[in-house]
N, C-alpha and C positions, 0 to 999 in steps of 0.2 A: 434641441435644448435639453438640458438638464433638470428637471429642478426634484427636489427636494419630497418633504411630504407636506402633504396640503391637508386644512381642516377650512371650514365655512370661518368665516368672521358673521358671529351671531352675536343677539342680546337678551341678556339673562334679566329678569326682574324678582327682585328676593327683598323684602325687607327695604324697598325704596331706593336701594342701589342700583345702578346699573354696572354688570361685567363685561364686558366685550372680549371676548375668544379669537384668536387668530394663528391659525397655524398655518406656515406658509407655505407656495405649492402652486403649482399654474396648469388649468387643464390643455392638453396638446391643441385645442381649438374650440370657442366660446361659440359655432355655431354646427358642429358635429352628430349626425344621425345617430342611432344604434350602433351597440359596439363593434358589430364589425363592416361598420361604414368610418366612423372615424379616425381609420389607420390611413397612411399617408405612400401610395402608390407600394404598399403591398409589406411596408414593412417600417419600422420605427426613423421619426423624424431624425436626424444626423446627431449628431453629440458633441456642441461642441461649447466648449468654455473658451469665456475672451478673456482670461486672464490666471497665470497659472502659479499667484500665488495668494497662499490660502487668508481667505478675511481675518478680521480680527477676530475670533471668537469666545465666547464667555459660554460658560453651562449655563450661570443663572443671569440675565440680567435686569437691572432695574438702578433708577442712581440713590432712593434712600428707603433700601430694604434692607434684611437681617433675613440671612441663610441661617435657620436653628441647624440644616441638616443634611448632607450629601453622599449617598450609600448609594454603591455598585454590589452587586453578588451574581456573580455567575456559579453555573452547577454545572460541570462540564462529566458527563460518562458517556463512556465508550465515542469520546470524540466528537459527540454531537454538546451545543452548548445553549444554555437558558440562559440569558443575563437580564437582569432586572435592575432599571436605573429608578432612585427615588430621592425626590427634594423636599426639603418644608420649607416653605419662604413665606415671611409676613412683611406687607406694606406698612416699616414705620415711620413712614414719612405723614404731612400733613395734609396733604394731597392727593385725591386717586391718582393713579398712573398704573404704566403698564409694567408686569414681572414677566420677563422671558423664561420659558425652560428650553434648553437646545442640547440634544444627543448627537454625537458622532456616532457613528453606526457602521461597522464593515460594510463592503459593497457586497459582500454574499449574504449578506445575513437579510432577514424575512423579519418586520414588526408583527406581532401576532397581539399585541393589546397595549392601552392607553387609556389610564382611568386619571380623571383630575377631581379634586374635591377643594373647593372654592364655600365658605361658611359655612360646612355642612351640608350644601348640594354636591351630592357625587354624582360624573358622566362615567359611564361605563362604554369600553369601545367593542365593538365585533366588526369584522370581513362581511360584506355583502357584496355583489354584484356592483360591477363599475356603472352597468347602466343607471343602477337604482341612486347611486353617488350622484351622478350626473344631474340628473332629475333635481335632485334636491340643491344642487349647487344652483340649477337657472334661476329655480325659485328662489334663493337667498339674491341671488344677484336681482333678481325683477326687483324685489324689496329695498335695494340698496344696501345689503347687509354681507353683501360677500368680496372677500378680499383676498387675493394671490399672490407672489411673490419667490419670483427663481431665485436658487443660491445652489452658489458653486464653490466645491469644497476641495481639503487637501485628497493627496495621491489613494487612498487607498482607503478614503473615509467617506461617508454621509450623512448628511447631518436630518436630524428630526427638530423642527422649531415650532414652540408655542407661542403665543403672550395672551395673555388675561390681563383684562382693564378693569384694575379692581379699587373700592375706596380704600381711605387711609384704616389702618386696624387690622385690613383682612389676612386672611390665612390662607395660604393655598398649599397644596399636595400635590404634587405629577409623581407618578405613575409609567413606567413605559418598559415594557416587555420584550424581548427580540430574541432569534432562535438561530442558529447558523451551525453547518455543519465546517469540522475544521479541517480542514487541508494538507496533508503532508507533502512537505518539502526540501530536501535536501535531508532529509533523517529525522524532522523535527515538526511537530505541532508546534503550533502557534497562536497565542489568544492573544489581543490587544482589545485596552480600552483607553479612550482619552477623557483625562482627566483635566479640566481646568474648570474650577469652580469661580472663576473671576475675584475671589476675596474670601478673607479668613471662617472657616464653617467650624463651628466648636466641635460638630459629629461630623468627621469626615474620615471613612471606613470605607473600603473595597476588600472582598472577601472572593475567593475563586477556589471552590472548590470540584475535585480533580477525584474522579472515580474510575478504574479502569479494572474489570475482573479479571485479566491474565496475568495484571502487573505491570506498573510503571517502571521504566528504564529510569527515568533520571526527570526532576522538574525544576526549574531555577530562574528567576528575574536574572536577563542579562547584567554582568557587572557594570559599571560605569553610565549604566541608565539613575536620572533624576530620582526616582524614589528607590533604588535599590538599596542603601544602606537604611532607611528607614523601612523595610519589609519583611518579614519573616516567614519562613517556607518551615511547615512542618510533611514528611513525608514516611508512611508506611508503605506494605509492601505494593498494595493498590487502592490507597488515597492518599491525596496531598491535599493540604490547606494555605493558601497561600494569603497573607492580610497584610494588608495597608495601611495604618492606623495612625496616621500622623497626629501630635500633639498641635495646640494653636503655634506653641512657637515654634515648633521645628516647620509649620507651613511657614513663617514667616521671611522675606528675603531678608533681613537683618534684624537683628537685636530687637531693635526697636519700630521695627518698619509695620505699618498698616497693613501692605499687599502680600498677596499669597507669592510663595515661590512656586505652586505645587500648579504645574502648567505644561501637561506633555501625554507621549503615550504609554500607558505602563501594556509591558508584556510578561506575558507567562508560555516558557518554551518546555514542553515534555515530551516523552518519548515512549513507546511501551514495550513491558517483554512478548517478545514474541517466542514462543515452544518448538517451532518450525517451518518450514517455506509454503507449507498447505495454507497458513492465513488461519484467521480466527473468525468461527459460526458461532453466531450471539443469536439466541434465540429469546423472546420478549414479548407481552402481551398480544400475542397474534400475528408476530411478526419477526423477521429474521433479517440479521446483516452478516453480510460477511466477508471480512477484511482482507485484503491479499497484499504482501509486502515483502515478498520474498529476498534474501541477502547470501550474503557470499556464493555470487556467480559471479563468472566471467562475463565482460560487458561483451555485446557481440560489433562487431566493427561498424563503421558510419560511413557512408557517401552522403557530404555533402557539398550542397552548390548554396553558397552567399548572393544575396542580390541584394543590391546596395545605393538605395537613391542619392544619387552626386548634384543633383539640380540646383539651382543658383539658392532656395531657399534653406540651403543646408549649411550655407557656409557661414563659419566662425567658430562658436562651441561648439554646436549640433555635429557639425563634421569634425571638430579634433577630437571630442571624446568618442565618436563612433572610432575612430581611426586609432585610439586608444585603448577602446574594448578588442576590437577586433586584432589587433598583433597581440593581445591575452590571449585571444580564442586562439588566434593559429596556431601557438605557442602549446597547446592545450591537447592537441590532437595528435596521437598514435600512429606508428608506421603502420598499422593494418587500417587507417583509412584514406578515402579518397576525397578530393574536396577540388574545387573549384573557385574563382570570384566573377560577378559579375555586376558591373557597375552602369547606371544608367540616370543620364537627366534624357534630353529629347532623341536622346542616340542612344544605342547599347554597346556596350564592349565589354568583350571578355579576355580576362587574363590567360585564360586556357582556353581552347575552345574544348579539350577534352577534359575529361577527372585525371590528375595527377595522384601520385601516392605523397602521404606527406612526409616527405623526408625531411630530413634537416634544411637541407637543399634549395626544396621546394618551397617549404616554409617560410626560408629569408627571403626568397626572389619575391612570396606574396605579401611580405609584409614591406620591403621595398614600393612594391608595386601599389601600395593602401596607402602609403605616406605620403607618396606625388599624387596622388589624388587634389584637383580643383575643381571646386563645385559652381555651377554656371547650367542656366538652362532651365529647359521645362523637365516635365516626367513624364515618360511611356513605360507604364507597370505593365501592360499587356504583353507588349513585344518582351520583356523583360523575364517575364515570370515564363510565358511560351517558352522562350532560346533554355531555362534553364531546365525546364521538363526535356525537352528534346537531349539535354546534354544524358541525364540521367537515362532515358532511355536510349540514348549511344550507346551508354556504358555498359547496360543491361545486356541487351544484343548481343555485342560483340564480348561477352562472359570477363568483362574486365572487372567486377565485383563480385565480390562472394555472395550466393545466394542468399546464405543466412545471415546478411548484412543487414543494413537500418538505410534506406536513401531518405532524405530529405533536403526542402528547399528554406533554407532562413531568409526571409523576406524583413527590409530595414528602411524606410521611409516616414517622408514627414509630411506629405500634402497629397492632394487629390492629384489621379490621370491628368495632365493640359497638354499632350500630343497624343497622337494615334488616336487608336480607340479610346476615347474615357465615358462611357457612357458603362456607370459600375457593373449592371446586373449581366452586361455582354462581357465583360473580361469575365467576370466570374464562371458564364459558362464556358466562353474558352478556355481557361484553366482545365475546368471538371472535364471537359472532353477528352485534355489528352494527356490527363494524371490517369497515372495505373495505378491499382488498388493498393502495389505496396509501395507508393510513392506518400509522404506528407508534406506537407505545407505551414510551417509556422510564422506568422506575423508580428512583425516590434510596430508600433507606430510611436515613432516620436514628436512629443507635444501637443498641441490641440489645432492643429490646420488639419490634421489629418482627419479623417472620415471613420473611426473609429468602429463603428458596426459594420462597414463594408469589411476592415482588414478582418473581422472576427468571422465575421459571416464564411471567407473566403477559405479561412483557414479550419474553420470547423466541418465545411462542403469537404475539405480533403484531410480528413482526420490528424489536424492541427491543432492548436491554438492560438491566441493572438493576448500580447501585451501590451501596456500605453505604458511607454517610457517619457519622465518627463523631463523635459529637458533643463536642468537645472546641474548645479556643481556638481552631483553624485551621477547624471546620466551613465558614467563610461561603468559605474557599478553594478547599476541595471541592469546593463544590456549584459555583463557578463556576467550577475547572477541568474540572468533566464538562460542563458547558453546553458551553468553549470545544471540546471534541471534538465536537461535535455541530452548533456553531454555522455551520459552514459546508459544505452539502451540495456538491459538486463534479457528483457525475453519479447518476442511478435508472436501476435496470435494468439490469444488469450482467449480462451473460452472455460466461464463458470456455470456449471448447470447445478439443476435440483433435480430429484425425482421429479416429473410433471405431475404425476398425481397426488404428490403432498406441498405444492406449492402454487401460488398463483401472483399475478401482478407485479413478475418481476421487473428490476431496472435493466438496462445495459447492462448484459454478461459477455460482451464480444467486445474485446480490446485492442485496437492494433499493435500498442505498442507498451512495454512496462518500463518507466527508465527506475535507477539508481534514487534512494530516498522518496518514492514519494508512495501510492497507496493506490491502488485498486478496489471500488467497493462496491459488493451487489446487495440488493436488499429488496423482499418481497413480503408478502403474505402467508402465513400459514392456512394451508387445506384441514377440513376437520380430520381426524386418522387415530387412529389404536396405538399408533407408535409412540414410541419414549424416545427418541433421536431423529436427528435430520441429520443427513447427510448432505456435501456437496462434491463435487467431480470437478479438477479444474486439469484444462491441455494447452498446451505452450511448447512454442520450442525458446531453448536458450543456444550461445551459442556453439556450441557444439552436441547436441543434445536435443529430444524430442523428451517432453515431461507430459506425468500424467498423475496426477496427486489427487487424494482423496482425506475427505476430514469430517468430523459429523461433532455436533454438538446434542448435549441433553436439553430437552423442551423443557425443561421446568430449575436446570438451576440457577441461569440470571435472573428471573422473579424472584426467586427463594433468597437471591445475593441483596438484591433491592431493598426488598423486605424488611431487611434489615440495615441499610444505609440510611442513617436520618439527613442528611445534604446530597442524597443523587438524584436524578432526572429519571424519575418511573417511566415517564412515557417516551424515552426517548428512542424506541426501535420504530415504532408507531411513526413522528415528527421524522426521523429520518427518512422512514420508505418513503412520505409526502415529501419531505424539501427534495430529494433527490428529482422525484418522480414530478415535479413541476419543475424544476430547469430544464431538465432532460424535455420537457414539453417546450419551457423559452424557445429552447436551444433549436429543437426541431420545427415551429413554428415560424422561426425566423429563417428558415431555408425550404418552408412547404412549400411545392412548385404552382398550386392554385389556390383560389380564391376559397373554394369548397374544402379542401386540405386544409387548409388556415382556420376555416370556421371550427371544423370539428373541432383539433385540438385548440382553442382557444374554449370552447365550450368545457372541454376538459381540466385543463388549466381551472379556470373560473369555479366550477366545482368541488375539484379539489382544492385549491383554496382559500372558500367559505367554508369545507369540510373542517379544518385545520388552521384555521384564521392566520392566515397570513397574508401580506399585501403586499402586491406582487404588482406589476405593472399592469395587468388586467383588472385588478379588483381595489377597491379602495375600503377604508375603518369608518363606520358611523360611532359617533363618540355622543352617547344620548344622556339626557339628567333619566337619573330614577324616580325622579317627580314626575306622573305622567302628567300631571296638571301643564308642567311646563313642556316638558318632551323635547328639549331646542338640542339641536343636531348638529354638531361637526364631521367634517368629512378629513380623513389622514390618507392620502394618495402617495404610491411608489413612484421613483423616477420611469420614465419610459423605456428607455433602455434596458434591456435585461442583462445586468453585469453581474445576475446571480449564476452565471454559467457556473457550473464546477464540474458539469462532464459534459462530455460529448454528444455531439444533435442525433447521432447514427445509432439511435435507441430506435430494436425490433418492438415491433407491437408486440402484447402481452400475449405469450399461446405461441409464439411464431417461429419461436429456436427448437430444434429438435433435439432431445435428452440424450444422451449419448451415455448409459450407465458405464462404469469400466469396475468387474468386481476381478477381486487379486484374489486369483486361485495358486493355491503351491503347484507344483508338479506332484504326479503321483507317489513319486518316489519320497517325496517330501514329507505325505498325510504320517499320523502317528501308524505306531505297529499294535498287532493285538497284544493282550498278555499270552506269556507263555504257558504251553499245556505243561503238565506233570512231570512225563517223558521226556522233554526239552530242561525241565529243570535236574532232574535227576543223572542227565546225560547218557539216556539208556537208545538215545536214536537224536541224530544232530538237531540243532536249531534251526528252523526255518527264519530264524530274527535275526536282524532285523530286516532281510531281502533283499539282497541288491544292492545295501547299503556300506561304507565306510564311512567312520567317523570317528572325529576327536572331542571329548568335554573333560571338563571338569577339571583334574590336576594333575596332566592331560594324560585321560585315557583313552588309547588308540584302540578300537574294531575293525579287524580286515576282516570283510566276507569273502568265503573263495566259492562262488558259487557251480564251479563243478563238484565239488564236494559236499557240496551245501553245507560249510560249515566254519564254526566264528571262531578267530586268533584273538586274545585282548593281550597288550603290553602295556607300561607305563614309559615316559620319556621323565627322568628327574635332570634336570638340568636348571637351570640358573636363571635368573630374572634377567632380561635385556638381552636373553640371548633368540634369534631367529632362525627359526628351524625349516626346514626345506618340505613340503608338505607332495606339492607336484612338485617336477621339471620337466617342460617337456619340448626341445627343442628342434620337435619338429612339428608341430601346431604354435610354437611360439609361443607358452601358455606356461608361466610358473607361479606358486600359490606359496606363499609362505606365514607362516606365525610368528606375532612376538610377545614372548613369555612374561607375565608382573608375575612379583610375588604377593605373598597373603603381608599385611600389615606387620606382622607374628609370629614369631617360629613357636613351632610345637612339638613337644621331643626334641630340641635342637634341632630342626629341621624346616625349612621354610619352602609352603608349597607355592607350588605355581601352576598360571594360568594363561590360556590365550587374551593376553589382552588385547591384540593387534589381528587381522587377518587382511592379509592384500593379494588379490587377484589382479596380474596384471600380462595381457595382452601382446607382445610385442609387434606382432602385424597391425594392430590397429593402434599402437601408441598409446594405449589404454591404461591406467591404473585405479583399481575399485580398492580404498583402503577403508575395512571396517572395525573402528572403534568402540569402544565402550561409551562414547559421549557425541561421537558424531561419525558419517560415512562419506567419503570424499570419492570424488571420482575427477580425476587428471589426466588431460589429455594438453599434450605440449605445457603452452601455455597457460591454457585454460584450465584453472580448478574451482572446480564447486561442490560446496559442503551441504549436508543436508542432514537434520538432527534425528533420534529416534523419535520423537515425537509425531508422524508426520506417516502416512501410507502415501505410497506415491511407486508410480513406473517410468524410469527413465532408460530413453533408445540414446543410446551413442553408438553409431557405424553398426557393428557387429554386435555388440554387446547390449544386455535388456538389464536391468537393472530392478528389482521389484522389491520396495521397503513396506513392512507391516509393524506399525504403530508402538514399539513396542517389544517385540517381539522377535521378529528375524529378518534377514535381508537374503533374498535371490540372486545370483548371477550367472546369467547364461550368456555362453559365447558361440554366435553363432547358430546356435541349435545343435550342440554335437557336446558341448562341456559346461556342465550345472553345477554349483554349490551353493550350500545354504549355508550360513549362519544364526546360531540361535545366539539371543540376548539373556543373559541371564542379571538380571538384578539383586542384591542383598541390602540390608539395612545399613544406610548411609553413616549409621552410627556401629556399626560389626567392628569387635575389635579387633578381631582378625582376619575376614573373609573380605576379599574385593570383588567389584563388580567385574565379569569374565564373560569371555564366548565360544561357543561350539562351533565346529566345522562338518558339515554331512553331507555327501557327494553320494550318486547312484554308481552301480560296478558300471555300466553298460556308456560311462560318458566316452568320445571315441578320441583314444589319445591315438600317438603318433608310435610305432614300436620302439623308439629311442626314449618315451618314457620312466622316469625314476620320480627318487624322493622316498622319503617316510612312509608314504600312501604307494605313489606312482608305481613301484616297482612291482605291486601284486595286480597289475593290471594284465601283465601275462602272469595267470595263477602257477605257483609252484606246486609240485605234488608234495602231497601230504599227509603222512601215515599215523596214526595215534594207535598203540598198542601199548600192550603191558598195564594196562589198567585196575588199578588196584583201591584199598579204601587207603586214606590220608591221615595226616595226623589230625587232621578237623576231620569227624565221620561225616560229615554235612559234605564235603569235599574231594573228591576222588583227585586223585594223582595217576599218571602215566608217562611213558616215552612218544614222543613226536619226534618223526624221522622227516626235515625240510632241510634243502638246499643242500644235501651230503651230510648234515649236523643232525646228530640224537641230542635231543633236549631234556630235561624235564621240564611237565607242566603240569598244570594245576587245576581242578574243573573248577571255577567260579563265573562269578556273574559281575558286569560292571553296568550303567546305567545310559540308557536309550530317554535323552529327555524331549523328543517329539510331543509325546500325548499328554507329559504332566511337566514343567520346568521344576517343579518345587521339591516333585521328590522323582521323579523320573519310573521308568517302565524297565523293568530287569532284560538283561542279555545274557543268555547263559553262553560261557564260552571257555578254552581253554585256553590260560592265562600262562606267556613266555615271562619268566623271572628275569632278572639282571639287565633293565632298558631295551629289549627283543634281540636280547643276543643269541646267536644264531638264525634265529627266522628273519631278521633284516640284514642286507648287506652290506657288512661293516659293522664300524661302533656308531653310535648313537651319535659321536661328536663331532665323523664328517658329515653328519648334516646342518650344520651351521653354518649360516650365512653372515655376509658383512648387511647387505642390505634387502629393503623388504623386497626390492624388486628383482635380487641378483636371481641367475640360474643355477643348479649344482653342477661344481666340476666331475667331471669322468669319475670316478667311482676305482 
C-alpha cells in the first residue's frame, strides 16, 4: 500500500480546550519487531492503489473557517530546492471542529520539518529513528489515542495531511518544509507546486526563487497554464524571481462568485548556461557537486528490442494508446538503428526473430504489425524478457551492431506474471543472469494492477529505470515522452573521478549511459588540503570518439556568491551529497542480495537521515510541543515505497573507484622557447629559436625553420578577409591544413589586417575534420559532428586522431603519431575597436609528411638551400639588410624579429629572423594567391 505521512492522533490540554492532532498515515503492520524485522520477505509491501483518480482535494479544509493566509516560497540554487508551505487559519465558526492542512509534495522530494502553532503552543518536528516512532505509536494506540489513514494521490504528487481539533476562536499555523533535488529532462528543470487553497485567501503568494552561479538559460511558467497570465518572472543573468500574487478577485471564478478559481499545478521550467561539455564543479560548505550535461554530440546509434504485454487485461484504451505511442516511436528511430517487437500474453511472438535495421520499410511492416495486435490471455514476462536478451545477444555475436551502439530492452506491461514462471524474485534473477553488462533494461508499468517496485527493482538490477504510466486520456503521451528521454544516447561509459586524496564519500561516478537533455551528477565531501581548486577527470566514449575532459572549480567562490544572495539555499551542497546519497542507498537496499546487506545499509540510510532530517521511508518526524510540561508527540511517516529514486542502485562504496588522474601535457616541441641571447638578436651567428618549430600568428606572420641551417625565414601573407589559405597539402598522408582569414573591425592606414580566424585539420584516410574556432572546436567525422567550447580541457581519441583542448588556451592535434599542430587562442577586449579575437598555428619540422608535400608551410619540409650574403647596415641601424640566394632567386631581406607567443600570449617572446618582403616572393613557390582555397577542407592543386 501506499500511504501518505502519518503523525499520532494525540490530546492537547491548554486553557480547558481540548486539540486533537491527526496526521494521516498507516504503519506497514500494527504488530511488527525492530526495524529490520518488519520488512516484508525482504523488500517493500507491493504498491498498489485501487483507484486512479485523484480525490477531491483541498490545502485547507474545514466548513466555517477563514484562511487569513496561504504562502509557498521555494529557493531553488544550483538545482537542488527548499520549498516551504505556510497557512494561518482560524476556526470562526461557533463550534470546535476539525481544520485540515494538506500538501502535495513530489514523489522525490524528502519533508525535512513540520512546525504547527495552535494558541500559542508550538510543536517543532525532527527525523528520529523509525523504531523510536514505532514505540510511541503503540503507546498512543494502547491509550486510544492513535489514528491512521491511507490516501492515494495524483501521478506525480503526495500528499502530506494534518487536522487539529480545535475550539471556536482558535488560530492555528502549519508550517512544512520539504527539500528535493531537480531532475533534468528533455533540456529542462522543472519545479511544480499544487496549489488549491479550497477558497478565497486575502494573502495568497507563491514566491520561487531561482539562483544558478554559471547562469540561467531561460526561466518561464508554461503559457496556457492557469495562473500564468497572472504571474511575473523577473530574471537576471543568475537569478530569477518568479511570484504569484493573485488579487481576491482575480482568485475568483466569476465576478461575483465565492469560490476560488486558483486550483491546479503551477510550474517553473529553467535551463542553465553551461561554458562547456566538462559540466560544472560547485564547490560549498565542505562539500562539492558536480554537473555533467554535455551537448552538441552526435547521438550514438540504439538496438532496440520492445516487449510488449498483449494479455487480455490490456484491451481497450490501454492497448490503443500503447499501439498509438508505439507507431510515434517507430517512426522516431534512424537508419543507423536496429530494433525489434515482441509481444506476449501466455505465448511470446516475435515480429523478427532477428534485429532488423529500421528502414522505412521495416518500420511500416512493424507498425502494420502493432495495429493487428489483440489482446487476450495471461502474461509470461520471464519467457519474454529471456527471448529478448537472447535476441540482443544474437545480434552482438554475430557483429550485426556497432560496438559503440546503445542495446536496450523497453519493457510495456500492466499486471503481474500468471503463466510460466511468476514468482517475481526468480525472473528477476533470470534476467540478471543473462544480461550483459552493456545490455539495459527499461520498464513502463501501466496503471496500478501492475507491481510497481518489481518493474523498478528489475530495471534498476540492469541499469534501467522504470515508469508508472497511468492509464488515462494522455497515457499514448507518456509513454512517448519517456521514449523521448531515452531516445537519444549522447555517450556510455562514464566515469567522474576526484583526486582520492582531496575527496571523500563520494556518489555514483560510473554511469552507463548519458542520453540527450538530461544531467549526470556526482557529489561528495571535501578532504581537509592547502589547495585553492578541486579538480575533476571525466572518460566517456561518444559516438565516434573516446573523451577525456577535465574541469576544477575554486573552494571558496560559491560561499563568497552565497554570501551575498539574500533568497539562495546556503546549504545546499551539503542537502544535496545527503539526498543523493540516501536514494542511492533506497535504491541499493532494495536489490541487497541478503539479509545482513540490507541491515547495514539501512542502518546507514537511518543515520543519514536523522543527520539531515529528512523522512524517508525508514525514519519518521516526532512533532513535540515546546512546553515540556506537556511534551505530546506526533509522528510524520514517509510512504514505504522508495519513489525517491533519482539515481541508479549500482553505487561503489565510498573508497572503491580507482582515480585515474589524466594531466595534459603539450608535446615537447609545444613548451615555450627561451629568450634570445645577444648574438641571436644582433644576427652575428643564427637563431637557435624557435627549434624545430613553424609557425603562423598574429596578422599572419609566417616562421620557417630550416633546420640544417639552423636558421629563421619570416614573411607576411596580406590577403583579404574570407579568403583560405593552403597551410599543409599533403596527398600522400592524406593530410591537409588550412586557415580562414577575418579581418580587424577597422582599417588602419587604409588597410585592414587580418587574422587566422578559422584553422582545420582534416584527415582524409580517417574521414576526419578538426575545425578550430575562435568560439568553438568541432571535430566531423561522416555524420557525426561534435562541438566542444574553449572553456573546457579535455582529450578526445577518434580513430587515429588525439585531440587535446586546454581551457583557454590552445588545442592539440595529432594524427597518428607522425603529424602534430597546435593552436594557440588568443583573446582581446570584447569591447577592442579594432582588434578581433584570432589564432595561431605551430607545427614541429620533424612532423613525417609524405614527399608530395606542399602548401605555405609544406613545401619547406624538404629544406631548400639557402645563402644569406652581402650583409650590410639598413636604413633602420637596429636592422641589417642582405641578399638571400633561395630556390634560383636573389632576394633582398631584412634582419628583424617577429613574435613566438608560446611563453607569453599578451606580448609574446622575440624571433630573430630574416624577413622576405612582397608576401615571400621568391622564397615560396609561386604567388601567395595560388594558395587559396574554395574550402577549409580542399587540397592544393599541382603547383
Amino acid at each position: 500500500m501506499k500511504p501518505t505521512f502519518l503523525l499520532l492522533s494525540v490530546l492537547l490540554f491548554c486553557q480547558s480546550w481540548a486539540f486533537e492532532f491527526v496526521i494521516d498515515g498507516e504503519w506497514e503492520s500494527e504488530t511488527s519487531g525492530p526495524l529490520d524485522q518488519y520488512e516484508e520477505s525482504g523488500r517493500y509491501r507491493r504498491n498498489i492503489v485501487t483507484s486512479e483518480v485523484e480525490e477531491d482535494f483541498e490545502a485547507i479544509q474545514g466548513n466555517d473557517i477563514t484562511v487569513k493566509s496561504y504562502k509557498i516560497e521555494s529557493r531553488i540554487t544550483s538545482r537542488f530546492a527548499h520549498t516551504i508551505v505556510k497557512s494561518s487559519v482560524v476556526n470562526s465558526g461557533s463550534n470546535a471542529q476539525s481544520i485540515g492542512f494538506n500538501v502535495q509534495i513530489p514523489k522525490q522530494a524528502f519533508i525535512n520539518n513540520f512546525t504547527m502553532n495552535v494558541n500559542g503552543i508550538t510543536f517543532v518536528g525532527s527525523v528520529k529513528e523509525k523504531t523510536v516512532a514505532r514505540n510511541l505509536y503503540a503507546q498512543a494506540r494502547a491509550r486510544g489515542k492513535a489514528a491512521g489513514i491511507v490516501r492515494t494521490n495524483s501521478q506525480a504528487m503526495e500528499t502530506f495531511k494534518t487536522e487539529v481539533h480545535v475550539p471556536p476562536g482558535s488560530k492555528v499555523e502549519f508550517e512544512l518544509h520539504y527539500q528535493e533535488m531537480l531532475q533534468r529532462k528533455l533540456g529542462i528543470y522543472q519545479h511544480t507546486l499544487h496549489i488549491k487553497p479550497g477558497r478565497l485567501v486575502p494573502q495568497l503568494q507563491v514566491d520561487v526563487y531561482i539562483f544558478e552561479p554559471k547562469g540561467i538559460k531561460f526561466v518561464k511558467v508554461p503559457p496556457g497554464e492557469q495562473f500564468s497570465e497572472v504571474t511575473k518572472v523577473t530574471h537576471t543573468i543568475d537569478k530569477a524571481h518568479v511570484v504569484f500574487k493573485p488579487t481576491l478577485q482575480q482568485q475568483r471564478k466569476c465576478e461575483n462568485c465565492t469560490e476560488s478559481s486558483v486550483d491546479g499545478i503551477f510550474t517553473v521550467i529553467y535551463d542553465v548556461e553551461r561554458e562547456s561539455n566538462a559540466g560544472e564543479l560547485q564547490v560549498s560548505d565542505g562539500h562539492f557537486v558536480q554537473f555533467f550535461a554535455p551537448s552538441d554530440l552526435s547521438p550514438l546509434s540504439k538496438n532496440i528490442v520492445f516487449v510488449i504485454d498483449v494479455s487480455g487485461s490490456m484491451w481497450g484504451l490501454k492497448m490503443k494508446q500503447t499501439v498509438e505511442a508505439m507507431k510515434a516511436i517507430l517512426e522516431d528511430l534512424s537508419m543507423d538503428d536496429y530494433f525489434s517487437i515482441i509481444d506476449f500474453n501466455h505465448n511470446v511472438r516475435c515480429w523478427s526473430e532477428d534485429l532488423v535495421q529500421a528502414s522505412s520499410i521495416q518500420v511500416d511492416e512493424a507498425k502494420k504489425y502493432i495495429q493487428n495486435i489483440k489482446p487476450n490471455g495471461g502474461t509470461n514476462i520471464n519467457e519474454a524478457l529471456l527471448r529478448a536478451v537472447q535476441m540482443l545477444v544474437r545480434a552482438t555475436n554475430h557483429g550485426v551492431i556497432d560496438p559503440r551502439s546503445v542495446s536496450m530492452i523497453i519493457l510495456v506491461s500492466d499486471g503481474d506474471p500468471t503463466v510460466g514462471v511468476i514468482k517475481l524474485s526468480t525472473i528477476q534473477k533470470n534476467v540478471k543472469r543473462v544480461m550483459r553488462e552493456e545490455f539495459s533494461l527499461f520498464s513502463l508499468g501501466i496503471g496500478f494492477d501492475v507491481d510497481f517496485d518489481f518493474l523498478e527493482r528489475i530495471a534498476m538490477d540492469n541499469r534501467g529505470m522504470a515508469q508508472r504510466i497511468y492509464a488515462n486520456h494522455d497515457a499514448s503521451e507518456q509513454l512517448k515522452s519517456f521514449y523521448s528521454q531515452v531516445s537519444s544516447p549522447l555517450l556510455r561509459t562514464i566515469n567522474i573521478n576526484f583526486p582520492e586524496s582531496a575527496v571523500s564519500d563520494v556518489t555514483q561516478n560510473r554511469f552507463d549511459k548519458f542520453f540527450r537533455g538530461s544531467e549526470l551528477i556526482v557529489s561528495g565531501k571535501l578532504q581537509p588540503t592547502d589547495l585553492t581548486t578541486l579538480q575533476s577527470f571525466t572518460t566517456a566514449s561518444a559516438a565516434n570518439m573516446d573523451l577525456n575532459i577535465q574541469t576544477e572549480a575554486d573552494l571558496q567562490e560559491i560561499d563568497s556568491m552565497l554570501s551575498t544572495q539574500q533568497h539562495s539555499f546556503t546549504g545546499f551542497a551539503r542537502q544535496m551529497w545527503a539526498y543523493i546519497t540516501v536514494n542511492q542507498l533506497l535504491a541499493e537496499r532494495s536489490l541487497a542480495p541478503t539479509a545482513n546487506k540490507k541491515r547495514k545499509i539501512t542502518q546507514r540510510i537511518v543515520a543519514l537521515a536523522v543527520e539531515h532530517q529528512f523522512v524517508t521511508p525508514l525514519t519518521a518526524m516526532l512533532v513535540e510541543s515546546q512546553d515540556q510540561e506537556n511534551a505530546e508527540r506526533l509522528i510524520a511517516d514517509s510512504p514505504k515505497d522508495s519513489k525517491h529514486g533519482c539515481c541508479s542502485a549500482t553505487m561503489p562504496s565510498p573508497g572503491s573507484m580507482p582515480v585515474q588522474h589524466v594531466v595534459f601535457q603539450n608535446p615537447p616541441w609545444a613548451q615555450p622557447t627561451p629568450a634570445p641571447t645577444l648574438g641571436e638578436a644582433t644576427g652575428t651567428h643564427q637563431s637557435i629559436i624557435p627549434g624545430r618549430i613553424n609557425l603562423v600568428d598574429n596578422d599572419p606572420h609566417f616562421i620557417i625553420h630550416l633546420p640544417k641551417t639552423n636558421m629563421d625565414i619570416c614573411f607576411n601573407i596580406d590577403s583579404k578577409p574570407g579568403h583560405i589559405l593552403n597551410l599543409i597539402s599533403d596527398p600522400g598522408t592524406e593530410v591537409t591544413i588550412n586557415g580562414k582569414l577575418v579581418g580587424s573591425k577597422k582599417m588602419k592606414n587604409n588597410k585592414t589586417s587580418t587574422y587566422f580566424g578559422t584553422i582545420s585539420i582534416y584527415s582524409k584516410t580517417d574521414g576526419v575534420q578538426v575545425i578550430v574556432g575562435t568560439q568553438k572546436i568541432e571535430l566531423m567525422e561522416d555524420k557525426n559532428n561534435h562541438s566542444f567550447s574553449w572553456g573546457e580541457t579535455a582529450e578526445l581519441l577518434l580513430n587515429r586522431m588525439k585531440v587535446v583542448i586546454v581551457k583557454e588556451q590552445q588545442v592539440t592535434v595529432m594524427i597518428d603519431g607522425g603529424i602534430s599542430v597546435m593552436v594557440l587562442l588568443h583573446r582581446v577586449w570584447k569591447k577592442h575597436p579594432v582588434q578581433v579575437d584570432f589564432l595561431g598555428i605551430y607545427m614541429p619540422n620533424d612532423n613525417k609528411y609524405s614527399p608530395q608535400v606542399h602548401g605555405l608551410i609544406g613545401q619547406f619540409a624538404q629544406e631548400p638551400e639557402v645563402k644569406v650574403f652581402a650583409m650590410h647596415k639598413g636604413k633602420d641601424p637596429k636592422k641589417k639588410e642582405a641578399i638571400m640566394e633561395v630556390k634560383g632567386n636573389k632576394i633582398a631581406v631584412t634582419r628583424g624579429w617577429q613574435k613566438d607567443y608560446r611563453l607569453d600570449k599578451k606580448r609574446g617572446s622575440d624571433v630573430y629572423c630574416w624577413f622576405v618582403h612582397s608576401n615571400g616572393k621568391g622564397f615560396i613557390d609561386g604567388s601567395y594567391s595560388s594558395y587559396i582555397l574554395p574550402q577549409l577542407d580542399s587540397f592544393l592543386p599541382s603547383l
